[in-house]
VMD Tcl script that draws the C-alpha trace (Angstrom):
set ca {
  {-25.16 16.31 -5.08}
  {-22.78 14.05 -7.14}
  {-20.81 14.28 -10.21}
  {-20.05 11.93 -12.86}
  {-17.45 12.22 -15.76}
  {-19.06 14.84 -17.87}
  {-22.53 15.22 -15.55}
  {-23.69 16.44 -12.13}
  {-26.58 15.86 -10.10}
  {-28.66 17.06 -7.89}
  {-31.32 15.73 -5.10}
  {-33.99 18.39 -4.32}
  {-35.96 18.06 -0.88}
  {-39.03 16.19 -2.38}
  {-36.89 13.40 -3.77}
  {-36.61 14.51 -7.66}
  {-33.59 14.65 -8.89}
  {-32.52 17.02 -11.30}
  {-29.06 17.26 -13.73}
  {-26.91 18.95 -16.41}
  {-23.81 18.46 -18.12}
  {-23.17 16.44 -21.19}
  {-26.25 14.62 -22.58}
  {-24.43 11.01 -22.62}
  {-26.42 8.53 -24.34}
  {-26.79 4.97 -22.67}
  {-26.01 2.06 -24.83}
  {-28.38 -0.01 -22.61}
  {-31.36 1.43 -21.30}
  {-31.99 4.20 -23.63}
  {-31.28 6.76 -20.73}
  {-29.05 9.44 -20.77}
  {-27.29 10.34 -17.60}
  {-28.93 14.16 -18.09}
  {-32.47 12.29 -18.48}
  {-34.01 10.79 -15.85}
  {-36.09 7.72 -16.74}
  {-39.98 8.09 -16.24}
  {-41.62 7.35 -13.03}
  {-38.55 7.42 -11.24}
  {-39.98 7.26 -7.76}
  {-38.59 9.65 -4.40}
  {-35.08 9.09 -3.89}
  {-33.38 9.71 -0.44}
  {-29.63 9.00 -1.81}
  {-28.06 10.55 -5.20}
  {-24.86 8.44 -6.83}
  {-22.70 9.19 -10.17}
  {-20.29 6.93 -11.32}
  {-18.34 7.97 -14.97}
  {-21.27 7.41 -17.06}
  {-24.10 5.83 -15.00}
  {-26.28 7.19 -11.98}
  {-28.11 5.16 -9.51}
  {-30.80 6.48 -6.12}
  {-31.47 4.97 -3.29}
  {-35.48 5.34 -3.24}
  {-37.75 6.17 -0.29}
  {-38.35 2.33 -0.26}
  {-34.68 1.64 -0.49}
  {-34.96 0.05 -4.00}
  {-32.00 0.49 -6.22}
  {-32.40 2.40 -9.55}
  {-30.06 2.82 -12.48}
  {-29.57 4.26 -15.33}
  {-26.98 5.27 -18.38}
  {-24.09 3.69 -20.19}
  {-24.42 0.22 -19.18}
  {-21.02 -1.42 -21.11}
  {-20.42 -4.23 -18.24}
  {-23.49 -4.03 -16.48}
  {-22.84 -1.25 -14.12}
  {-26.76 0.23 -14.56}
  {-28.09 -2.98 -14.26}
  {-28.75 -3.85 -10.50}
  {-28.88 -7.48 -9.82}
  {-31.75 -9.19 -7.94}
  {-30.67 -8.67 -4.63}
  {-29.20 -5.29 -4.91}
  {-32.20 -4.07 -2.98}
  {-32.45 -2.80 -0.04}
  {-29.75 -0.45 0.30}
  {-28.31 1.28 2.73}
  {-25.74 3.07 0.74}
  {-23.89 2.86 -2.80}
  {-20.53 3.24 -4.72}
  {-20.21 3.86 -8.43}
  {-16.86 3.73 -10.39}
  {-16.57 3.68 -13.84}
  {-17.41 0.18 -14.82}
  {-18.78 -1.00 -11.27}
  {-21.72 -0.55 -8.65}
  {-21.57 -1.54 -5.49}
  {-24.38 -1.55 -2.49}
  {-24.38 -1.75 0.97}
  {-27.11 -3.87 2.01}
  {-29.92 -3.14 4.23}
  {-30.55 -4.28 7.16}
  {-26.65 -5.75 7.66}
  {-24.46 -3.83 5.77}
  {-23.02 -6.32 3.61}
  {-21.54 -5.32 0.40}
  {-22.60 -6.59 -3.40}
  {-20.46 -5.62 -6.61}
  {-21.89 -6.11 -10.25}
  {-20.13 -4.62 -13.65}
  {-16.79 -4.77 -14.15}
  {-14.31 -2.10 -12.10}
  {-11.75 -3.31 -14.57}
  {-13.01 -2.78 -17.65}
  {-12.56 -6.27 -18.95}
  {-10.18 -7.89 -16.90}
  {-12.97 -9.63 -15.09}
  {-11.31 -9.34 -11.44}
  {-14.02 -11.65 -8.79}
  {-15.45 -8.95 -6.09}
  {-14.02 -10.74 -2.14}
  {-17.05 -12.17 -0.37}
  {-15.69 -12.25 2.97}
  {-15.46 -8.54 3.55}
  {-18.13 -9.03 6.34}
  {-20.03 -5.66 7.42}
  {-18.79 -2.24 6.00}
  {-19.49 1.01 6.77}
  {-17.62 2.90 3.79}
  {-17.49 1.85 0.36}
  {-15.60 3.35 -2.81}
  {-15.37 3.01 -5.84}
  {-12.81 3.81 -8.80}
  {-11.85 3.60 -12.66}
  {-10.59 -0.11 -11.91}
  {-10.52 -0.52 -7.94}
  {-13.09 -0.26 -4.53}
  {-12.04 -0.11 -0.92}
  {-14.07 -0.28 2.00}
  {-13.65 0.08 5.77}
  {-15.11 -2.94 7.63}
  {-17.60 -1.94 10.44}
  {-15.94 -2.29 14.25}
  {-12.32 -2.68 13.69}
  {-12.19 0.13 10.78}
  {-9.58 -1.29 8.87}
  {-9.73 -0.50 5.09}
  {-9.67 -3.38 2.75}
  {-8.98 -2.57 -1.04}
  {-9.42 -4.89 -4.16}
  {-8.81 -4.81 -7.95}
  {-6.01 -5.09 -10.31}
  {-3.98 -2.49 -7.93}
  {-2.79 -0.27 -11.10}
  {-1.07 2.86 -9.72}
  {-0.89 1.43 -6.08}
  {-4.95 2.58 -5.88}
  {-5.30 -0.69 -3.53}
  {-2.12 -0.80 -1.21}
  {-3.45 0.41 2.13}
  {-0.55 1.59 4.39}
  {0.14 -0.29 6.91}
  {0.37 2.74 9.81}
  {-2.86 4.19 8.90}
  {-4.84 2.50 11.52}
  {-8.31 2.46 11.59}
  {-10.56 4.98 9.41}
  {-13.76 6.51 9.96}
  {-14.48 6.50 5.62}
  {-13.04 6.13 2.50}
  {-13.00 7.43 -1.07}
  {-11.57 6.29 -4.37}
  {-10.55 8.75 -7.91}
  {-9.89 7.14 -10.65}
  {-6.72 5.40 -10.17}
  {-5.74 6.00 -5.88}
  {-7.66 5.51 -2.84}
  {-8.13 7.92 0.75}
  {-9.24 6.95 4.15}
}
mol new
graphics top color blue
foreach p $ca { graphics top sphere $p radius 0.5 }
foreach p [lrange $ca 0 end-1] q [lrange $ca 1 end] { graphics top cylinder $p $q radius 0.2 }
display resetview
């Protein structure tokens, strides 16, 4: 299961996936986040961000869909395959797979146009917020954050040692 803004989610045991909530329209696809586009194929993974959802499918192709204001439904070639995903309000990001490497498209800032870091190196948790992500690097589990740090979302204490996960609201970070 996974929630959005003003949507939920669901991923039954054949791979459909099934939602309610507010009937969003999407600006770029001409999907609603309560509408799942047409020969979706069997997902295995479920993600909302505010406005947009993306699967994982049995294949581990990345699919889309909903408001699409900085190109957060639009996966880039390359997004597939995937291992896992984040969604925030303006951003996607994907853990790659095989390797676990992470790629970021949209905007997390909503306009502020901050660059994603390319040296993060494998991951094995990824988050995503309104204008922030964090993720904790695979082996030494340290948590590396990044954005415009509004509301100290991306300040990682400095005693908090090495974490197993991490997760990201709209404007602060846990791990």
């Amino acid at each position: 299961m996974a929630c959005g803004e003003y949507h939920a989610c669901a991923l039954s045991t054949n791979g459909s996936v099934r939602f309610w909530g507010d009937d969003i329209i999407a600006k770029g696809n001409g999907y609603s986040n309560t509408n799942v586009p047409p020969g979706l194929p069997p997902a295995i993974q479920l993600y909302a961000g505010f406005h947009h959802t993306c699967v994982i499918t049995a294949s581990r192709e990345v699919r889309c869909w909903g408001i699409d204001t900085y190109g957060q439904a639009s996966p880039p070639l390359g997004a597939s395959p995937a291992a896992d995903m984040a969604l925030g309000m303006y951003a996607t990001c994907v853990v790659r797979f095989p390797g676990r490497q992470v790629m970021c498209w949209g905007d997390p800032t909503g306009g502020l146009r901050i660059h994603f870091p390319n040296d993060l190196g494998q991951v094995s948790s990824l988050a995503v917020g309104a204008s922030h992500a964090c993720a904790v690097l695979a082996g030494s589990g340290t948590v590396r954050c990044w954005g415009p740090g509004d509301k100290g979302a991306i300040y990682v204490p400095q005693a908090l040692g090495p974490a197993v996960s991490v997760a990201a609201g709209a404007r602060h970070s846990c791990a």
